[in-house]
C-alpha positions as CSV (number, residue, x, y, z in Angstrom):
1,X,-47.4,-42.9,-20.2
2,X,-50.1,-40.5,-20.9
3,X,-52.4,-41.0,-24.1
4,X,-52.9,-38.9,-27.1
5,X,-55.1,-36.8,-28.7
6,X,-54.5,-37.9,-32.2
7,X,-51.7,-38.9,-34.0
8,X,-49.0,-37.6,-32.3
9,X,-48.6,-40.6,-30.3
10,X,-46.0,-42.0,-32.7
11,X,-44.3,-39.1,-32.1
12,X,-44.4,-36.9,-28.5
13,X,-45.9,-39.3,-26.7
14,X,-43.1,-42.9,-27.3
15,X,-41.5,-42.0,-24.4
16,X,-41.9,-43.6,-20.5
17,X,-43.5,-41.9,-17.5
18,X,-43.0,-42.1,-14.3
19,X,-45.5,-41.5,-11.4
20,X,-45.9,-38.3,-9.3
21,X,-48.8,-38.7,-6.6
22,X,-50.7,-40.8,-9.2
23,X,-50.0,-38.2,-11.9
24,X,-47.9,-39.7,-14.8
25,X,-44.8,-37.5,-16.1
26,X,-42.9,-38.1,-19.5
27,X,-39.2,-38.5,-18.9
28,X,-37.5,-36.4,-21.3
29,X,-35.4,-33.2,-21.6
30,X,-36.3,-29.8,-22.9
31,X,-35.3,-30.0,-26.2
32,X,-36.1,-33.6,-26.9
33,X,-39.7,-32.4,-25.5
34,X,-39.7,-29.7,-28.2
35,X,-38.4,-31.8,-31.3
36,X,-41.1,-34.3,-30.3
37,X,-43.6,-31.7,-29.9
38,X,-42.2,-30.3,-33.6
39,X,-42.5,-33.4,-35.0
40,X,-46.2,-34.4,-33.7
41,X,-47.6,-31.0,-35.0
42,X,-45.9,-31.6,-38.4
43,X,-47.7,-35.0,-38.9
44,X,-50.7,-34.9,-41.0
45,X,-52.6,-37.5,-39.7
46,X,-52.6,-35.6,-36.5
47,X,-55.8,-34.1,-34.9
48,X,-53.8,-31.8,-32.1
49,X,-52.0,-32.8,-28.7
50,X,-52.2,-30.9,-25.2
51,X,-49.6,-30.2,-23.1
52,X,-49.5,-29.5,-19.9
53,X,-46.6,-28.0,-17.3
54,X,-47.7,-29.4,-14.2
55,X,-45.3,-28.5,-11.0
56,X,-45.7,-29.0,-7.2
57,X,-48.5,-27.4,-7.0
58,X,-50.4,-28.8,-9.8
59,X,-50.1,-31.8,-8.2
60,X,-51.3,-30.2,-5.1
61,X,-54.0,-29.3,-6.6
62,X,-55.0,-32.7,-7.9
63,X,-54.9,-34.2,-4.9
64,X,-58.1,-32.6,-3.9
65,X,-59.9,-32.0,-6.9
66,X,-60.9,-34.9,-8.1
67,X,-62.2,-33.8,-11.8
68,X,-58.2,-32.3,-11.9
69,X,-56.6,-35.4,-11.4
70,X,-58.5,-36.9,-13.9
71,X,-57.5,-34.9,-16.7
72,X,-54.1,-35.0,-15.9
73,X,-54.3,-38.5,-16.7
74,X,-56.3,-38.6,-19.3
75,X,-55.3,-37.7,-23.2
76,X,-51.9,-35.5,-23.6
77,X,-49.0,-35.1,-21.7
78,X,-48.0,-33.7,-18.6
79,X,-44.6,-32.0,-18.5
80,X,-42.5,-32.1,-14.7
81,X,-42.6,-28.0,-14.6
82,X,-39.7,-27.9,-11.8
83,X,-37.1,-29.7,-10.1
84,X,-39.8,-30.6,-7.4
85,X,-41.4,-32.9,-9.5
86,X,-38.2,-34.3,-11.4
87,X,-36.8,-35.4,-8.0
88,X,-40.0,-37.7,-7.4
89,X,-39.8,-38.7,-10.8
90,X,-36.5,-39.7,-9.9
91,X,-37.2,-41.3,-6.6
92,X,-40.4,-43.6,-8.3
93,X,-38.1,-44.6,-11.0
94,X,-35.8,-46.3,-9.1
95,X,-38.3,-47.4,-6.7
96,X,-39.9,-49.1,-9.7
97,X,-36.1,-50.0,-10.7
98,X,-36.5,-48.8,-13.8
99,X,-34.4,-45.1,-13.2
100,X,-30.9,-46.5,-13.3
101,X,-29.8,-45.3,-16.8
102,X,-32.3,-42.1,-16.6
103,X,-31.8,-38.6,-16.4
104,X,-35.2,-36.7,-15.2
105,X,-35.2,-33.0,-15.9
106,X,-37.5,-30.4,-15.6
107,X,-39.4,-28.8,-18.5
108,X,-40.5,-25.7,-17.8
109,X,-43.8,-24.3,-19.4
110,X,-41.8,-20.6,-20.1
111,X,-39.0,-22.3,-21.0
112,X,-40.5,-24.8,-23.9
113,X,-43.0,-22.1,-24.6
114,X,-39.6,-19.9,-25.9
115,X,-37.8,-23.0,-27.2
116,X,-41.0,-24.0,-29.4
117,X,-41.5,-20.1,-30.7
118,X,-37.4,-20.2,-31.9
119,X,-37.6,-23.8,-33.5
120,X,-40.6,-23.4,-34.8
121,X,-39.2,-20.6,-37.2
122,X,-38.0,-23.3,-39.4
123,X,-41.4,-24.7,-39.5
124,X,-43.3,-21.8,-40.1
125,X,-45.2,-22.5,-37.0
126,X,-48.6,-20.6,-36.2
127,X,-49.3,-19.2,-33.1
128,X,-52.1,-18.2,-31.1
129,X,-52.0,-16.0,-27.9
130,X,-55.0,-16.4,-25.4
131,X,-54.7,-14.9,-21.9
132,X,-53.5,-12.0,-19.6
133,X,-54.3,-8.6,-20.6
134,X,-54.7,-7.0,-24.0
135,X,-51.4,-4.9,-22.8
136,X,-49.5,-8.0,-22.1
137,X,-50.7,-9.5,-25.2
138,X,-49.3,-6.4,-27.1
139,X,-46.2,-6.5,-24.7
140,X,-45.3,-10.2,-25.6
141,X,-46.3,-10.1,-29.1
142,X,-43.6,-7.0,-29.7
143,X,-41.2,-9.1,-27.3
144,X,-41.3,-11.8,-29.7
145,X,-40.7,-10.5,-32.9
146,X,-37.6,-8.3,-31.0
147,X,-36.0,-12.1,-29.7
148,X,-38.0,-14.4,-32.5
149,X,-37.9,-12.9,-35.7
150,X,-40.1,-14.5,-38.1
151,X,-41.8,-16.7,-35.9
152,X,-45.4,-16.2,-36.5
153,X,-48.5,-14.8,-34.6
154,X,-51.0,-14.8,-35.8
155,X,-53.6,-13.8,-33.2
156,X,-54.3,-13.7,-29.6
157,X,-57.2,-12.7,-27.1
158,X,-57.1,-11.3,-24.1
159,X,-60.8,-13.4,-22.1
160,X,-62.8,-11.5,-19.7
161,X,-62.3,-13.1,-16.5
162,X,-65.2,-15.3,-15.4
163,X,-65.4,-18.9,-15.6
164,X,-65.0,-21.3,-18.2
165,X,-68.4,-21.6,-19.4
166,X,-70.1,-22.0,-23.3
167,X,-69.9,-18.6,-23.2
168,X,-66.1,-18.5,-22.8
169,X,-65.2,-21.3,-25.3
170,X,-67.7,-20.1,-28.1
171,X,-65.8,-16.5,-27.8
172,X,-62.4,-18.5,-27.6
173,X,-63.1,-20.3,-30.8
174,X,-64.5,-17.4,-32.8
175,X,-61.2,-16.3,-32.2
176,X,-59.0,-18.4,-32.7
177,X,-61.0,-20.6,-35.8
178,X,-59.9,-17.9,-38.7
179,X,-56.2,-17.6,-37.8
180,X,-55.4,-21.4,-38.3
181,X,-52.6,-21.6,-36.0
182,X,-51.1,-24.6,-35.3
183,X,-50.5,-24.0,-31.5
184,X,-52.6,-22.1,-29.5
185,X,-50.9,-20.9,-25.8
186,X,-53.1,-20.1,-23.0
187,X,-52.3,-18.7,-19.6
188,X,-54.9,-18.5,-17.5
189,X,-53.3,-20.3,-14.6
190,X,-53.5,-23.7,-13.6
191,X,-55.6,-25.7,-13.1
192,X,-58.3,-23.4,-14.9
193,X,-55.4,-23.5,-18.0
194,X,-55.7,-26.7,-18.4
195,X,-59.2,-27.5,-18.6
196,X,-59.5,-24.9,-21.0
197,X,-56.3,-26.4,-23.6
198,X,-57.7,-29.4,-23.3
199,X,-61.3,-28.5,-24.5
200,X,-60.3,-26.2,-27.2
201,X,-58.1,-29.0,-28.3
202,X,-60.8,-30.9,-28.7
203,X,-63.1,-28.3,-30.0
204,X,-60.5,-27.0,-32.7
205,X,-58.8,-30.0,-33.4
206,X,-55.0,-27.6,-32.9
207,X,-52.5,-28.5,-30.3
208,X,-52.6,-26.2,-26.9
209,X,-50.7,-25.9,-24.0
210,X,-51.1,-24.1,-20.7
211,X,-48.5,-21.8,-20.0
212,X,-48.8,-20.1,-16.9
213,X,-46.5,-17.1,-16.3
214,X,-44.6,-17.4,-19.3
215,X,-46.7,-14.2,-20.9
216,X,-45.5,-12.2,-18.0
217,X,-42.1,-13.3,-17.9
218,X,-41.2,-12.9,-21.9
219,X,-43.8,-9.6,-21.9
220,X,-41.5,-8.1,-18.7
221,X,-44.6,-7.7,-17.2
222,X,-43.2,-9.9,-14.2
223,X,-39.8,-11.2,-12.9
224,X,-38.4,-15.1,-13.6
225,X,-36.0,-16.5,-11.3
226,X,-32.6,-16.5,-12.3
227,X,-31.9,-20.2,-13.4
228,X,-29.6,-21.1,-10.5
229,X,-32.3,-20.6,-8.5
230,X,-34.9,-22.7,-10.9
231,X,-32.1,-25.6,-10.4
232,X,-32.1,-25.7,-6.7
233,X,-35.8,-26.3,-6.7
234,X,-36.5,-22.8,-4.8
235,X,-38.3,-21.0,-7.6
236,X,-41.2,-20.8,-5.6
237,X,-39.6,-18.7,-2.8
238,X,-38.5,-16.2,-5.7
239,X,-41.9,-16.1,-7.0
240,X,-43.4,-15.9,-3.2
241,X,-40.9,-13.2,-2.7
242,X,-41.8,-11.1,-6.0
243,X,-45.7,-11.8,-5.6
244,X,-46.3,-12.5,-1.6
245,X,-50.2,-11.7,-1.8
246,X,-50.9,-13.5,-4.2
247,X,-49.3,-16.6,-4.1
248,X,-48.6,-17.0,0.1
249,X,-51.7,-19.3,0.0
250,X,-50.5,-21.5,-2.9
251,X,-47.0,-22.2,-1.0
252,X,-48.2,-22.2,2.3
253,X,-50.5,-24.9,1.8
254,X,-49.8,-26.5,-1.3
255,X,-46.4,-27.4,-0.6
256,X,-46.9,-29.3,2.4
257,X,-49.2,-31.4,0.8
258,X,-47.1,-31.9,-2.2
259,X,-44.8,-33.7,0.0
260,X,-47.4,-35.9,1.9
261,X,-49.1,-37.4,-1.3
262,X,-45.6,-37.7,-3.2
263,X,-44.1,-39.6,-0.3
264,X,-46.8,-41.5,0.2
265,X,-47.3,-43.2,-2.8
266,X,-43.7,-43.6,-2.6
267,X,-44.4,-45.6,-0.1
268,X,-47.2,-47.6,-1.0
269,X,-44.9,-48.2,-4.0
270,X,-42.1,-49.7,-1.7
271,X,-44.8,-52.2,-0.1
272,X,-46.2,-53.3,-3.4
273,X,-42.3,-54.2,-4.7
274,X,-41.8,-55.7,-1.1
């Protein structure tokens, strides 16, 4: 299980993990994620939780950073963005023989990212926007109050790119400080996403999440797999196929080594139970 920011533990953060690679996944569904989620933002005691939406790549990603794979398994919790990641959830379940009864699902980032916007209605849930453009920003913000009504934003910011120095995360929180939200999404892509929720987490004491594409997709700014194809596990040949120069490398390479870690600490999980 992943640890906590604050005082959502009691809440969003009771349930098991299972190991990806060395990365630690809750096992939950979407909406159980989301209710959770609800109901760790609505304690008082709490001082903000981070989320993050970590898929194949992610992973990847950890495997050779180093400072990456220590924040995904540090405070907040990572969510199994893809059926990827859900089937090695699966697999080191039942390798730990603990997976008989249990159902691991995906939870996408742009799908909990809508499903938190529409429940949050009855909680009068704040929202900030950071990331993308300022025509994206204007793009999803209409986009949600067309399919949201009510819910409430109230304020985004569109970063210049760079890195994420003081610089970035003093103009973040000048931002974001005066519209009190109570979640603040950022898209930035990962991993660079989630080094930033988890600072201004800790800098603003709000709950963030790293989001990824979900901007694009509910902006229409850019095209999301139909879901038969999320369920099959072969989102990332639609993406590859919508966005080819951008994303060949992250496939091409970042697969392959998805598999090798994943199966190999499957493995070494095998000899340790033998």
């Amino acid at each position: 299980m992943t640890g906590s920011n604050g005082a959502g533990e009691g809440h969003a953060l009771h349930r098991r993990s299972a190991l990806v690679a060395g990365i630690p996944f809750q096992v939950t569904t979407l909406s159980d994620a989301v209710e959770d989620v609800l109901s760790a933002i609505a304690d008082p005691a709490s001082d903000g939780i981070t989320l993050r939406f970590a898929n194949a790549y992610s992973v990847a990603e950890a495997t050779r950073d180093r400072s990456y794979k220590n924040l995904l398994r540090s405070s907040g919790i990572n969510f199994p963005d893809g059926t990827p990641v859900s089937w090695y959830m699966r697999r080191a379940l039942k390798v730990g023989r603990t997976g008989r009864h249990v159902t691991c699902r995906p939870v996408r980032g742009p799908s909990f990212f809508e499903m938190l916007l529409d429940k949050g209605r009855r909680h009068d849930l704040r929202h900030f926007l950071l990331g993308a453009s300022e025509e994206t920003l204007a793009l999803l913000t209409a986009s949600i109050q067309d399919k949201y009504p009510g819910a409430v934003i109230v304020g985004s910011y569109s970063p210049p790119f760079g890195p994420l120095d003081e610089t970035f995360y003093e103009r973040s929180v000048e931002a974001i400080s005066p519209c009190s939200p109570n979640f603040v999404w950022v898209a930035l892509g990962a991993p660079k996403q989630d080094f930033a929720s988890a600072e201004l987490s800790r800098r603003l004491q709000v709950s963030t999440a790293g989001v990824g594409a979900a901007f694009d997709f509910l902006a229409g700014t850019a095209s999301e797999a139909p879901e038969w194809i999320r369920n099959s596990g072969l989102e990332w040949v639609f993406r590859l196929a919508t966005e080819p120069r951008r994303l060949w490398k992250r496939y091409l390479f970042g697969n392959p080594r998805f598999v090798v870690n994943a199966e190999r600490a499957l493995w070494k999980m095998k000899r340790a139970k033998a």
